[in-house]
N, C-alpha and C positions, 0 to 999 in steps of 0.2 A: 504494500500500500504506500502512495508517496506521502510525503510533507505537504503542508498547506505550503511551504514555499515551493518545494518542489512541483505543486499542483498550478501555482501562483506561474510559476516561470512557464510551465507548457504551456500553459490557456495564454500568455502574452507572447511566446514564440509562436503557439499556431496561428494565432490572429496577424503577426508579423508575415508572415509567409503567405498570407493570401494576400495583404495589402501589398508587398517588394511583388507577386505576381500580378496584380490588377496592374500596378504602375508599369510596368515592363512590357506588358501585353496595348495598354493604352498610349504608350510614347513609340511605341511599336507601329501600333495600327495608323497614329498621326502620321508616320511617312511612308510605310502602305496602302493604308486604306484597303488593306487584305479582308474580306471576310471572313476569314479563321482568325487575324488577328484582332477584330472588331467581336467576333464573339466569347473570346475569347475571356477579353475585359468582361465582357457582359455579365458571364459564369464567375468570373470570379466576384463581382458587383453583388450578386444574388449570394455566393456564398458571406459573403463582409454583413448582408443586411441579416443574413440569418443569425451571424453572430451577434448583431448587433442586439435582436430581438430577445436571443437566449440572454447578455449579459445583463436584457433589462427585467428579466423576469427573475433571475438568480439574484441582481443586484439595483431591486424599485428603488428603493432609495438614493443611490448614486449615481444612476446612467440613464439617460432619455434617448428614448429612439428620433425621437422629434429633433434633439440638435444635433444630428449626425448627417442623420438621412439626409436632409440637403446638398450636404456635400459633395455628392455622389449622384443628386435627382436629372439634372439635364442632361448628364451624361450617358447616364440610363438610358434616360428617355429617349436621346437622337438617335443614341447605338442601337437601338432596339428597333428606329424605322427603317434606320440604313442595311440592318439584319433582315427585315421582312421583306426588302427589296429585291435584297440578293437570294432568300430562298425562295423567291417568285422564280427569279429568273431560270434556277436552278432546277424548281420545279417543269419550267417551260421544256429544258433541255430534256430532262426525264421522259416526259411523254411524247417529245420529236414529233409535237403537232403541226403540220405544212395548213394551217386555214386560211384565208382569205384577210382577216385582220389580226393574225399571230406576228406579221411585221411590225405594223403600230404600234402592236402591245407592247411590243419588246423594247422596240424604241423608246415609248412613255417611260417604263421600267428604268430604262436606263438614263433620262435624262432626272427623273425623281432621286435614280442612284446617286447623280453626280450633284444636283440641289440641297440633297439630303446631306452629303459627305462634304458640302463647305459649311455648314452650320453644327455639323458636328467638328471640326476641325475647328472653328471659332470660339466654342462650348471649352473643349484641351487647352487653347489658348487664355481661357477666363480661370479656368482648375486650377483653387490654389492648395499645393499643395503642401503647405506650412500647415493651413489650418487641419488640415487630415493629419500632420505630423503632432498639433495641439490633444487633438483627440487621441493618438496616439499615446501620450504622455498621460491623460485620465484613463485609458484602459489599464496602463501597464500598473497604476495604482490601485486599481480597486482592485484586482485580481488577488493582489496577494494578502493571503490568508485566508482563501477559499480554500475547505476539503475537496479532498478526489469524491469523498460520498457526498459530499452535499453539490457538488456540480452535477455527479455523474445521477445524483438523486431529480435532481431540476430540471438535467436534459429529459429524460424520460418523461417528467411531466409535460414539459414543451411538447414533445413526440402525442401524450398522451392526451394534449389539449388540442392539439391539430387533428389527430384522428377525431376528438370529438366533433371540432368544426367540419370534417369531410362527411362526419355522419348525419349531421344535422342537413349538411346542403345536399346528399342523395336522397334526404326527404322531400326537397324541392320540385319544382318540375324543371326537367331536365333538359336545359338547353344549352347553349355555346355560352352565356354570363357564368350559369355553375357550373361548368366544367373547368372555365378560363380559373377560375377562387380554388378547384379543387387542384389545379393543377400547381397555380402560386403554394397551396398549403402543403403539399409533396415536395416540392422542391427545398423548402425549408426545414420540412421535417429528415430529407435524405442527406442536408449537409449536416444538421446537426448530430444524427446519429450516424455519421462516418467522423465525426470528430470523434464523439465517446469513443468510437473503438477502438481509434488510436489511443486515449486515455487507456482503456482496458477494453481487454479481448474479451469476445460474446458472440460465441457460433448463434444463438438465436438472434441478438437482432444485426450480426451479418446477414442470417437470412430473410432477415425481416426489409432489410436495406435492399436489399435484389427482389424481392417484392416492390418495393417502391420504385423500383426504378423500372421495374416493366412496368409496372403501369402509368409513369409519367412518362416513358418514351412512345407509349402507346398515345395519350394527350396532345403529345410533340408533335407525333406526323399528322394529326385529326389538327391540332391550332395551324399548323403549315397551309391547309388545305383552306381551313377558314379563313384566312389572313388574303392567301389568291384570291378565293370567289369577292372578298372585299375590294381588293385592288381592280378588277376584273368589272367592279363596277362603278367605282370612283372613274373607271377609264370611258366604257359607255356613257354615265353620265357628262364627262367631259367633253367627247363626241357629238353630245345631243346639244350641248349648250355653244358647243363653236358653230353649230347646223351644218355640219358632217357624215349626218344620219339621217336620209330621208323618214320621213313616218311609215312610209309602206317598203323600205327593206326591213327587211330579217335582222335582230339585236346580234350584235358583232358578238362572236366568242362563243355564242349559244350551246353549241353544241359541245365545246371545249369544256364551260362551265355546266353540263348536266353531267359530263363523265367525272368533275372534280366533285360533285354533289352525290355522286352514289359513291365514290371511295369517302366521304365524310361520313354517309350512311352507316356503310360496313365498319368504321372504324370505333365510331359510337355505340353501335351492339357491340365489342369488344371492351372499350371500354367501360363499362359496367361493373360487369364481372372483374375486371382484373383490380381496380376501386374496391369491391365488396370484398376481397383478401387482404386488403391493407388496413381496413378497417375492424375486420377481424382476427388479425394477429396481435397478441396481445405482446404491449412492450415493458418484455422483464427479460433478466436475466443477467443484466451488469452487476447488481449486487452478489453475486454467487461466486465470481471469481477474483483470484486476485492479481494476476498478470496485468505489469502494465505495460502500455506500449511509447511512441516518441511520433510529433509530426511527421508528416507523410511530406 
């Protein structure tokens, strides 16, 4: 079992190591503009916020998500349309559709691409990254004197209050808003419990982790598809408003967007069931052992 300091120094080195990777991935991607290296940042963003959320629930009293989050929010946000752009395009490639307005399409796509990526690039330019170095400096303090049992007792609750919110919203009707909340709740829940393991090993919620991640990867290609049919109409409407579209031709892509509408189909009867396993694995078994482990 470790020391609260020794517990103190992991939880500030692992939090170190996503932040040296977000930064490296994002002054990367500014003279790229690679979409690996743009999502890159992205994955690392969502793991910073998951931590962010675990240190406010292990530590209410000292840590706010609220004055973090911003630090990090426009960068997010642009990475994530210049990400949806590119896996439009990508998608485009995939299905090697020759129609009639798949040139336009792709054109649009790709002038959105290059719009999209001088305002993210201006967004890197505004990042300061002192104040993240600030925050830095209040993590590395509250940490210490945290137990391994009393984190590794918190994460689990984290784990076990996400499952409750994914339980609540399969109560819902089930449409592309709750699945977008179940899929944000997975994601969070699968950085936080690949942290614990590194703290201490736990064949169940290893297994529990490879649950979550099928069925968030199942979400991933089903939000891909939804992201198209959106883009697919933002471009129609576009069309209609320069008066590019007569009223009596046929809606551009048509046929393109009903084949991407039944892979959305099939992929949401999948996802159900693979939801209804994550909500049903029950998250124990850190306390049983006592192997610890070191960042990843």
């Amino acid at each position: 079992m470790m020391t609260k300091k020794e517990t103190g120094e992991f939880l500030y080195r692992y939090y170190r190591k996503r932040i040296a990777s977000f930064l490296a991935s994002l002054y990367k991607a500014s003279i790229t503009c690679d979409d690996k290296d743009i999502h890159k940042a992205r994955v690392d963003m969502k793991k910073i916020f998951a931590l962010f959320h675990l240190f406010e629930m292990v530590l209410s009293d000292r840590f706010i998500v609220e004055n973090h989050y911003p630090l990090l929010k426009n960068i997010f946000i642009h990475s994530g349309r210049i990400r949806e752009i590119q896996i439009n395009l990508d998608l485009l490639e995939h299905y090697g559709f020759d129609l009639p307005d798949m040139p336009q399409f792709k054109e649009y796509l790709v002038y959105e691409e290059v719009r999209l990526t001088r305002i993210f690039l201006s967004e890197i330019k505004k990042f300061d990254e002192k104040k993240l170095n600030q925050a830095d400096k209040e993590i590395k303090k509250i940490v210490v004197g945290i137990s391994q049992k009393k984190f590794l007792t918190d994460a689990l609750k984290f784990i076990d209050n996400k499952t409750g919110k994914i339980s609540k919203l399969l109560g819902k009707e089930y449409n592309p808003e709750t699945v977008h909340k179940i899929r944000r709740h997975l994601k969070s829940m699968s950085a936080i419990a690949t942290m614990s393991l590194t703290l201490k090993e736990d064949a169940i919620l290893k297994q529990r982790i490879e649950i979550m991640n099928r069925a968030e990867i199942l979400i991933g290609e089903w939000h891909d598809k939804v992201v198209l049919l959106d883009t697919i109409s933002k471009f129609r409407s576009l069309r209609i408003k320069k008066k590019k579209l007569k009223e009596d031709n046929p809606l551009p892509l048509s046929e393109f967007e009903k084949l991407v509408q039944e892979k959305c189909s099939l992929l949401l009867q999948q996802i159900k069931p693979a939801v209804d396993r994550v909500i049903n694995e029950e998250p124990q078994g850190l306390s049983q052992t006592e192997t610890s482990g070191s960042p990843d």
